[in-house]
C-alpha positions in Angstrom: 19.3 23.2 18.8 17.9 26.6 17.0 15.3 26.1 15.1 14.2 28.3 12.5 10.1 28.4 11.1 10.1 30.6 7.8 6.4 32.7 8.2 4.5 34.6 5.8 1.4 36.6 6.0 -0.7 36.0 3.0 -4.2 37.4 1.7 -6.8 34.7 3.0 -6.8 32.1 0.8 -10.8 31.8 0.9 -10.9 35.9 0.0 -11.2 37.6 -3.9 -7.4 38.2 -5.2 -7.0 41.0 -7.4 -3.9 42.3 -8.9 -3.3 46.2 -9.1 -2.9 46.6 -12.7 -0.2 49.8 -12.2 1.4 48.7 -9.3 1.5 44.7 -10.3 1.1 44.0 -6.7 -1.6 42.4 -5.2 -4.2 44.7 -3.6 -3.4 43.0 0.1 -6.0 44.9 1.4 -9.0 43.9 -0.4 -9.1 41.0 2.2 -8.4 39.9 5.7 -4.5 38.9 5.8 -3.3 35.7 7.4 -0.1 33.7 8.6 0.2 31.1 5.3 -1.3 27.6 6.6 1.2 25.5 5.1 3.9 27.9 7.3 1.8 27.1 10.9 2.2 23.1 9.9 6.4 24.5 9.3 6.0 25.8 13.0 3.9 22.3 14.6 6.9 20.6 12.9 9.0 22.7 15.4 7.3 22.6 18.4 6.4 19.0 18.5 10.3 18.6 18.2 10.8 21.1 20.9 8.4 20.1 23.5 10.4 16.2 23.6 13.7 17.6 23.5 14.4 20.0 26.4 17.1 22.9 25.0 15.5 23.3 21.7 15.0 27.1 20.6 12.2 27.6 18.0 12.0 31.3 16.5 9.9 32.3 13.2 11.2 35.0 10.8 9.0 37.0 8.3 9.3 39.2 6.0 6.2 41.7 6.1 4.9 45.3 6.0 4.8 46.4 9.6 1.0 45.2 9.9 2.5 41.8 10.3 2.6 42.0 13.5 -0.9 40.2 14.8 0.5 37.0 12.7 4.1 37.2 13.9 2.2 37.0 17.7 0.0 33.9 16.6 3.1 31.7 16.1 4.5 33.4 19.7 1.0 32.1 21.2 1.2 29.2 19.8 4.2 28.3 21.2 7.4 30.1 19.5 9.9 31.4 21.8 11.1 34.4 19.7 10.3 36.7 16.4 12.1 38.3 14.0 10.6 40.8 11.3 11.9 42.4 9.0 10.3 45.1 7.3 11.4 47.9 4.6 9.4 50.5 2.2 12.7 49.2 0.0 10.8 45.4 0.1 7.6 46.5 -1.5 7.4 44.4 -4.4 10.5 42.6 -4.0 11.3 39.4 -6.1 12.1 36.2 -5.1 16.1 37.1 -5.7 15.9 39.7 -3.3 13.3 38.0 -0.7 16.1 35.2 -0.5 18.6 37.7 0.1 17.1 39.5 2.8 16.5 35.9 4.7 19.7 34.2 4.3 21.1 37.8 5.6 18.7 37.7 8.6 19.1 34.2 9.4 22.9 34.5 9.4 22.5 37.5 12.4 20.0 35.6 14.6 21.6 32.0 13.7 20.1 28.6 12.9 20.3 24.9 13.1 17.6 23.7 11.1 15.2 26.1 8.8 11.9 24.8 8.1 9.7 26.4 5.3 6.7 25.8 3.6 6.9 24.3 -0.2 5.5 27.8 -1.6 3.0 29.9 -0.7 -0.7 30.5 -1.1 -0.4 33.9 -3.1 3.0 33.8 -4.9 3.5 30.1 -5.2 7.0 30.6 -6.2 8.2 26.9 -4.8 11.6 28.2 -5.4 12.6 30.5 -2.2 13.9 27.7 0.4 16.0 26.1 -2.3 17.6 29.6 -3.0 17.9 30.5 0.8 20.0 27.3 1.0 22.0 28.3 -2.0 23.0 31.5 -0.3 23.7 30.0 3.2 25.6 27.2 1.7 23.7 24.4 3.6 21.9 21.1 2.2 18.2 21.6 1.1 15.5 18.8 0.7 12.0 19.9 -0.5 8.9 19.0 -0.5 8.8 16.6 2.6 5.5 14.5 3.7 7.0 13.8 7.0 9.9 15.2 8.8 12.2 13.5 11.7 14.5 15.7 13.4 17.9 14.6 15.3 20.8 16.3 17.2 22.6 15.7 14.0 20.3 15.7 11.0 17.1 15.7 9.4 15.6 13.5 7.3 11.8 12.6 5.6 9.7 11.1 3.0 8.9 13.0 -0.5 6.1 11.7 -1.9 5.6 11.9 -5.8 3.3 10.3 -8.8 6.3 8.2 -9.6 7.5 7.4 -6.1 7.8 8.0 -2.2 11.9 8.5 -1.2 13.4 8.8 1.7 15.6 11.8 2.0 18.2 13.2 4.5 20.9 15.7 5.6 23.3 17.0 8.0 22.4 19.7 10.2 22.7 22.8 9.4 20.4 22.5 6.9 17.1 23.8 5.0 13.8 21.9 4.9 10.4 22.3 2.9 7.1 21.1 4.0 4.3 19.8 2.3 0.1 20.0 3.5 0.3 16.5 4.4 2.0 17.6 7.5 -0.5 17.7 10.4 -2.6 20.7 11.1 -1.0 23.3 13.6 -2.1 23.8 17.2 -4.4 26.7 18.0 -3.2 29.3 20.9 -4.5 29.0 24.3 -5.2 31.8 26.3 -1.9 31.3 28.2 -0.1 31.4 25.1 -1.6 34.4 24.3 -0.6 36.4 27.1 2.9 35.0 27.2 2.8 36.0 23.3 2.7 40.0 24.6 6.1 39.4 27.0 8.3 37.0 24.4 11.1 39.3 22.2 10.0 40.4 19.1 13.1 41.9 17.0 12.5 44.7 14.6 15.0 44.8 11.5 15.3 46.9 8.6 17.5 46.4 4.9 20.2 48.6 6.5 20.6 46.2 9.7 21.4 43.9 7.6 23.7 45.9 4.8 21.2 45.6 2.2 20.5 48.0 -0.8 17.8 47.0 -2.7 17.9 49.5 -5.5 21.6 47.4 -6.4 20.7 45.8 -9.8 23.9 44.1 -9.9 22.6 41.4 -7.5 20.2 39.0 -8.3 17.3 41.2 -9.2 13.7 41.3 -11.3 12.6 44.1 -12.8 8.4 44.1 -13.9 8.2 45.4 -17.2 4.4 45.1 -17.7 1.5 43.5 -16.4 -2.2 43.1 -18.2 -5.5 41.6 -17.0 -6.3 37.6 -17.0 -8.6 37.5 -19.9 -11.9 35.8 -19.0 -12.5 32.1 -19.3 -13.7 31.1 -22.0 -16.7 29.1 -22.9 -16.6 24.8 -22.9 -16.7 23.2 -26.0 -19.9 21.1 -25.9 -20.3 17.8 -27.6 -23.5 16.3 -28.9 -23.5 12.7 -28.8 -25.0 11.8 -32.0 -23.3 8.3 -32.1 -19.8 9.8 -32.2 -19.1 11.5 -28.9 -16.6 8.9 -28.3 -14.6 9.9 -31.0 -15.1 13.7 -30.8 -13.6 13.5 -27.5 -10.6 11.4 -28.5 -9.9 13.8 -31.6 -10.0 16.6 -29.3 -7.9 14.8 -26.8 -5.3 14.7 -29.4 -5.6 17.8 -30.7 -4.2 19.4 -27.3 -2.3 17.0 -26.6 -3.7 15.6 -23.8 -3.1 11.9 -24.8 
């Protein structure tokens, strides 16, 4: 079986985000970037598969500027057998249309089993892209899973809710989506590490995979303005003079929170 772990490198989720207000892009360099923590708990997912079931191939993909490279060699350390990146001036800024795009394409060349993704991630939080990846690769798709059990044939897990916990499943080949209730990933040893530096590590660009990103025809977003987050707001603040209770009801209902 070839499995396939999804990987993004994100701003560090305890670091300032800031928007560049004539680019729209976040300024990535304001803090230390990361591999996305719900994406290492994709990868655990993976490898705890792999390690009982002798044959399996796990490989990440990412889509990344070409300083990518010290997260795409964490999830080698950490136990991944190969890497492919794909990186493009043409991506810079590129919308969830064209992300998906640029995946399904890549995963198509190196081939796939199973996919395994995180829900959304830390900085975009689109939710959307493995649900649009499956669309393009014409495979099943369940989201959002709390746990994850992988055959020779299929895949199937538990998506929890408010309303209710299912149990979901489908046929391989298919595309999955985890949630943080997965367990934490495994840190690299020091033998990972090295083995990291030998393990292939494959380079691709839009052309490789017959992608213009300037064609508006496909399924493309175009930024048409972008302003600053106003600041928040002061609290209102109630004085309880004997009718708190019902301030705080009225207000409920005024927004519609009740």
């Amino acid at each position: 079986m070839k499995i396939a772990v999804l990987v993004k490198e994100v701003p560090d989720t305890y670091g300032e985000r800031t928007l560049n207000l004539e680019t729209g892009l976040a300024e990535r360099g304001a803090s230390e970037n990361v591999t996305d923590e719900i994406n290492e708990r994709a990868l655990e997912v993976a490898l705890t598969y792999a390690e009982a079931n002798e044959g399996t191939e796990v490989s990440v993909l990412t889509v990344a500027p070409e300083g990518a490279t010290a997260s795409i060699r964490k999830c080698l350390a950490m136990g991944a057998g190969s890497a492919t990146h794909v990186v493009d001036e043409g991506l810079t800024g590129a919308d969830l249309g064209l992300t998906a795009e640029v995946i399904a394409a890549a995963l198509k060349r190196t081939g796939f089993d199973l996919i395994i993704a995180g829900n959304q991630s830390t900085d975009g939080m689109g939710g959307v892209l493995p649900a649009m990846i499956a669309e393009l690769l014409d495979v099943p798709n369940i989201t959002n899973l709390s746990e994850v059990k992988i055959s020779a044939d299929g895949v199937s897990g538990v998506r929890a809710s408010d309303d209710a916990t299912v149990q979901v499943s489908a046929p391989l080949p298919a595309v999955v989506s985890v949630t943080e209730a997965l367990p934490d990933a495994r840190f690299p040893n020091f033998k990972g590490i090295m083995a990291a530096k030998k393990k292939p590590l494959e380079v691709l660009s839009l052309a490789d995979l017959g992608i213009d990103a300037e064609d508006m025809s496909a399924s493309r977003a175009i930024m048409l303005g972008i302003t600053q987050r106003p600041p928040r707001a002061a609290g209102i603040k109630i004085t309880d003079e004997g009718d708190a209770a019902a301030q705080l009801a009225a207000f409920l209902v005024k927004n519609h929170l009740v």
